[in-house]
Each structure stands twice: as C-alpha cells, then as structure tokens.
C-alpha positions as CSV (number, residue, x, y, z in Angstrom):
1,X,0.0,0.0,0.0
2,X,1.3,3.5,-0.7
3,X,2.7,4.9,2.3
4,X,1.0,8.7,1.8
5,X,3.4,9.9,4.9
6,X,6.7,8.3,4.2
7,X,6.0,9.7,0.3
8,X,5.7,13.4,2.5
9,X,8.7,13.3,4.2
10,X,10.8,12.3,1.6
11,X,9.5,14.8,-0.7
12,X,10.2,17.1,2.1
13,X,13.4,16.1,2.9
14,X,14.6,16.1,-1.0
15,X,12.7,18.8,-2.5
16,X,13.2,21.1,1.5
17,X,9.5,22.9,0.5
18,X,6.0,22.8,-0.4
19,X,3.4,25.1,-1.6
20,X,0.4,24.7,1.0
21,X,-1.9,24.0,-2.1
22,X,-0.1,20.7,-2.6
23,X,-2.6,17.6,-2.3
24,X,0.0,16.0,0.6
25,X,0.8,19.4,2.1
26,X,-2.7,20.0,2.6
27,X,-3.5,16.5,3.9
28,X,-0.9,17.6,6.5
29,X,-2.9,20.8,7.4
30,X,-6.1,19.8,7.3
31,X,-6.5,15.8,8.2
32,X,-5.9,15.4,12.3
33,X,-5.3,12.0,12.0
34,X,-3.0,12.0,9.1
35,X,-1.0,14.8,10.8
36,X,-0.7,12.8,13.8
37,X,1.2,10.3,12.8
38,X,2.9,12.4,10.5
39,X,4.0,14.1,13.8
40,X,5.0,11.5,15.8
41,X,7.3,10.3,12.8
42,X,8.6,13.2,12.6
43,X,9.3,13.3,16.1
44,X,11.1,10.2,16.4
45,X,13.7,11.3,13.0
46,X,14.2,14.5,15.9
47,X,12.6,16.7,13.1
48,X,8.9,18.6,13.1
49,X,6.8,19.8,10.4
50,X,7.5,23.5,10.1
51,X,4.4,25.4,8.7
52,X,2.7,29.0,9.6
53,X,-0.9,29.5,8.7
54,X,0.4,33.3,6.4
55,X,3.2,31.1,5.1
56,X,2.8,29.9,1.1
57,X,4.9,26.6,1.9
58,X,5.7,24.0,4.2
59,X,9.0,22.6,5.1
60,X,10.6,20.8,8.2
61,X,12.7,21.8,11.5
62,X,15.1,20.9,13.5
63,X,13.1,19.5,16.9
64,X,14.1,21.1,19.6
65,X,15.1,17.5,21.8
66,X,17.5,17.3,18.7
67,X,18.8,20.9,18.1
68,X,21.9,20.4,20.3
69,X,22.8,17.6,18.1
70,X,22.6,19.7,15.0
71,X,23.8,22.8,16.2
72,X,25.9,22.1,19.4
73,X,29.7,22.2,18.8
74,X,32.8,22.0,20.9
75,X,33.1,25.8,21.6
76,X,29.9,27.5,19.9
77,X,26.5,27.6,18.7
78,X,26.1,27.0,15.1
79,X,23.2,29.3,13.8
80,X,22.3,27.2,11.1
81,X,23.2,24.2,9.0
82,X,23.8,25.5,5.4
83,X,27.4,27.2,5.7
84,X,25.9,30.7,5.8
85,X,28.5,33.2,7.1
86,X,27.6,35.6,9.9
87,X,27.2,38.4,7.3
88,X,24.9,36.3,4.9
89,X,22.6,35.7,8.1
90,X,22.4,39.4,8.8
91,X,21.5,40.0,5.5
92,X,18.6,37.7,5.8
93,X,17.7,39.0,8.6
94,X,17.4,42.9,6.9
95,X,15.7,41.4,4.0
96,X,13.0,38.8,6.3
97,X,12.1,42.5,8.3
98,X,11.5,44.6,5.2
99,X,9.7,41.9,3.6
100,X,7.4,39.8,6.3
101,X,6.9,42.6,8.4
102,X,5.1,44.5,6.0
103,X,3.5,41.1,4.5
104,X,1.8,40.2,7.7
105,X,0.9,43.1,8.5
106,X,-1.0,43.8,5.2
107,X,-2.3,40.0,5.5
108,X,-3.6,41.4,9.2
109,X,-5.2,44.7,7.8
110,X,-6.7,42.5,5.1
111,X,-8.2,39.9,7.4
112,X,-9.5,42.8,9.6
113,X,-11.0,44.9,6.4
114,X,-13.0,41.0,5.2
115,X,-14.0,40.9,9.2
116,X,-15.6,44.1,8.9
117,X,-17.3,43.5,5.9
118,X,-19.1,40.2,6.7
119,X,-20.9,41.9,9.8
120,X,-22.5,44.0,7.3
121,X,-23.7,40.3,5.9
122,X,-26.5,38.3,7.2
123,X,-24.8,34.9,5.6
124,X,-21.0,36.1,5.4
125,X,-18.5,33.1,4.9
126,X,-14.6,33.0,6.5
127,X,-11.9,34.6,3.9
128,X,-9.1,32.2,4.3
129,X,-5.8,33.8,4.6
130,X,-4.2,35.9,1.7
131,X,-1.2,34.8,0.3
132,X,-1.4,36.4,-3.1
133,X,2.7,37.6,-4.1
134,X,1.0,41.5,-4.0
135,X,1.3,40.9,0.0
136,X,4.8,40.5,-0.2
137,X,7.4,44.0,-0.8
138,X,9.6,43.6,-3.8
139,X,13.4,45.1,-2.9
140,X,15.5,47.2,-5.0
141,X,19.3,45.6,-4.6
142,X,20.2,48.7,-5.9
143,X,18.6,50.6,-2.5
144,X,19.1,47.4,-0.5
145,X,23.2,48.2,-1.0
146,X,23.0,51.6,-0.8
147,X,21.2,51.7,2.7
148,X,22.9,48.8,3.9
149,X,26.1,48.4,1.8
150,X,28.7,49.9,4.3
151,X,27.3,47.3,7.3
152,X,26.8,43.9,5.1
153,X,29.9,43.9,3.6
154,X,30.0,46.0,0.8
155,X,28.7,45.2,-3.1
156,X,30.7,42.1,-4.0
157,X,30.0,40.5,-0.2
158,X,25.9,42.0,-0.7
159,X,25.8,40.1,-4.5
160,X,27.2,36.8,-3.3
161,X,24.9,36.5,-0.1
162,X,22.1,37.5,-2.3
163,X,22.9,34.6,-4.6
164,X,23.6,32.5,-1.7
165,X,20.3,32.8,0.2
166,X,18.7,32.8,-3.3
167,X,20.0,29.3,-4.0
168,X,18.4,28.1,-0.6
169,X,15.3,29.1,-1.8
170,X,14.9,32.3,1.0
171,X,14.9,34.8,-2.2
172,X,14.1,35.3,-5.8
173,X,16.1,37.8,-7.4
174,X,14.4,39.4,-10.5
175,X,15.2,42.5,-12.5
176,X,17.4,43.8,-9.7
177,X,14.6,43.0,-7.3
178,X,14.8,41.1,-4.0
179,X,11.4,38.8,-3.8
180,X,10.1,36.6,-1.3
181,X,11.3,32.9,-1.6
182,X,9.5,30.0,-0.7
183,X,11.2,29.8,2.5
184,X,11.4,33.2,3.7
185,X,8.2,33.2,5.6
186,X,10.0,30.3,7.9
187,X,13.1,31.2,8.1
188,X,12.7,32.9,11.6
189,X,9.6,32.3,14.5
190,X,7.6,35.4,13.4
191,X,6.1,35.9,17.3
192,X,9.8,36.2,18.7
193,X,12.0,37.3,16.0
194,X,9.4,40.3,15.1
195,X,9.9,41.9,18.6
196,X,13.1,41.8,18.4
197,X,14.0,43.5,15.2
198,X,11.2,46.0,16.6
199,X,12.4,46.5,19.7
200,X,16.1,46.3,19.3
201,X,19.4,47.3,17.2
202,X,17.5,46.5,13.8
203,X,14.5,48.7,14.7
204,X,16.9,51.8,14.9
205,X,18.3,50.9,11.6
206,X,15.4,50.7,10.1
207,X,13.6,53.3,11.4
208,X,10.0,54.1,10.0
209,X,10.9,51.1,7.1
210,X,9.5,48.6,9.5
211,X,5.7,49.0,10.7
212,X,4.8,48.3,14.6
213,X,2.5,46.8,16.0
214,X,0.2,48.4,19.1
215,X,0.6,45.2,21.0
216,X,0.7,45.3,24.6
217,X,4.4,43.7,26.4
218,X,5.3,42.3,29.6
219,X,8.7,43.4,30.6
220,X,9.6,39.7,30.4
221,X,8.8,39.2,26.7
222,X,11.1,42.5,26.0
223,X,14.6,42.7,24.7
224,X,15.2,46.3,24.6
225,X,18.8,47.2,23.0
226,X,19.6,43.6,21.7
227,X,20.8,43.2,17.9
228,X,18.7,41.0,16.1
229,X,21.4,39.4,14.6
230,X,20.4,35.3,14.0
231,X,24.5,34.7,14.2
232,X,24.7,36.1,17.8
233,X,22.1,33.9,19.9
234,X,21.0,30.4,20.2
235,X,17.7,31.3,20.3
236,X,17.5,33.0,17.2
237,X,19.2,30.3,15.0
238,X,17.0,29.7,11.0
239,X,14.3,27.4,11.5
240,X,14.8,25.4,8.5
C-alpha cells in the first residue's frame, strides 16, 4: 500500500518545500489524523513539520530534543546548517524584516478589512488567509546596497549573499529586485524574532521602514537594546 506519509517526508526532505496547495501538504494541514502520525514520525527522526498559517509553503525543523545535536559544537552555537556566514545571516535577517513585516501586516489589515465587511452580511463566509505575491514588498538591490552596503559587507559581499540565500530558496532575485522565496516566511519564528527587530538594534536601523504593532508587552517578553542578529544567539538560530 502506498505509504501517503513516508512519500511526504521524503518529498520534504529532498525537495526542502511545499506550496500549502499541494494535495499531501494540505492532507498535513487539514487531516488530524494523518497529521498525527505524521507528527510523531517526525518526532522520532528528531525533526517537526514547520508550517505558519500566512506562510505559502511547508518545510521541516530541526526538533528542539535534537537541536543540540545539529547545532551544538565544541566551543559555539552553530546558527544554522547551510554554511551561511555571519554576514549572509544578517543579511537575511534585513531582508526577512523589510519583507514579512510588512506582509503580515497587510495580510492582518486585510483579514480585519474581510472581518468588517461580513458583519454587514447576514450569511457572510470565512476569507481564508491571503497569500497572493502582491502581500509581499519587492526590494530594490540597488537601495538594499545603498542603505545597507557599508554594514553587510559592501557590493561584492551583498551580491554573493544574495545569490547564496537565493540558492536556498529564501529569495528570488528578478530584474534587480529582491522577492520573497519560498522559504522566507520560515526562516525565523515570526512571534519572537518580530519583537526583536522592533524592539532592538535593527528597529533603529530601520527606522520608519518597519511598521509596529500596538501590541501590549510584559517586561519579560522584551529585549530592549539587543541586535537582532540570528548569528549572535541560540535562540534566534534559521528554522529550517
């Protein structure tokens, strides 16, 4: 008998993404059983499937039972497992905050806009979720290097990051554009990683680029003054 699961993973594990629309992907999503044991196989490989309901694709994770496996060495904290130098990560951290940010929160503003509509209607349905490409900010390399040139490494370090973190499918670069890649939207845990580009180093740097959230805080869940720099903290390592 076909083994629907097994067939998953290993498309995961070869292809590293999925579009949410595909047949298995949505299985996984949307069939409690099936993602059950599609959990608890997961699980036991020390890996977990990796999805966020704004995200376009689906990928897998490190677990985090397995993590210092992966990323534990001898004398430091690896932040991730594709050979990315510290200044490639900073780079994809810039481009996931002046991209996601201002994806979710147009995906938020158009969620609450559909809200407010269907109270005007007597037999209003649910809007699922847009994920159309307009949600996502398209980057000029050209500004991208002139705003950021002198603290990523210059032009010849910024061009062969880009094509690094294009390869790895976190980028599309088009026309001189930067574009979301499949695997943008999961490169970092929105709920922490947000806060901190907004509430430390990065949120000076980008100033008014970058737009907040009125969310209220505990003192506990701030990190005022931190960079938000994935290469500097365990915590903060790439999620797939």
């Amino acid at each position: 008998m076909h083994d629907e699961i097994a067939a998953l993973i290993a498309r995961l594990l070869a292809q590293r993404w999925l579009p949410r629309e595909d047949p298995l992907a949505r299985k996984a999503l949307l069939d409690e059983t099936f993602r059950e044991e599609l959990d608890r196989r997961l699980r036991d490989s020390g890996l977990y499937l990796h999805e966020h309901p704004y995200a376009g694709h689906i990928s897998l994770g490190v677990a985090r039972a397995a993590e210092q496996a992966v990323f534990g060495g001898h004398d430091s904290w690896q932040s991730n497992s594709l050979q990315l130098d510290r200044d490639a990560i900073a780079l994809l951290v810039v481009i996931w905050a002046l991209i996601i940010l201002p994806k979710r929160q147009r995906q938020l503003d158009r969620l609450q806009a559909d809200a407010d509509a269907s109270q005007t209607q007597m037999f209003a349905e649910g809007k699922p979720i847009s994920r159309e490409p307009a949600m996502s900010p398209v980057l000029s390399e050209r500004t991208l290097l002139a705003d950021f040139g002198d603290r990523l490494g210059g032009k010849t370090r910024i061009n062969i990051n880009l094509g690094q973190l294009a390869r790895h499918g976190f980028i599309v670069r088009r026309k001189e554009g930067v574009a979301e890649g499949p695997l943008l939207d999961l490169a970092f845990d929105y709920e922490r990683t947000a806060r901190r580009i907004l509430d430390g180093a990065l949120g000076d740097l980008l100033g008014h680029r970058i737009p907040r959230e009125d969310e209220d805080e505990t003192d506990d869940e701030r990190i005022d003054g931190q960079p938000a720099d994935a290469a500097d903290s365990e915590e903060e390592r790439l999620n797939v």
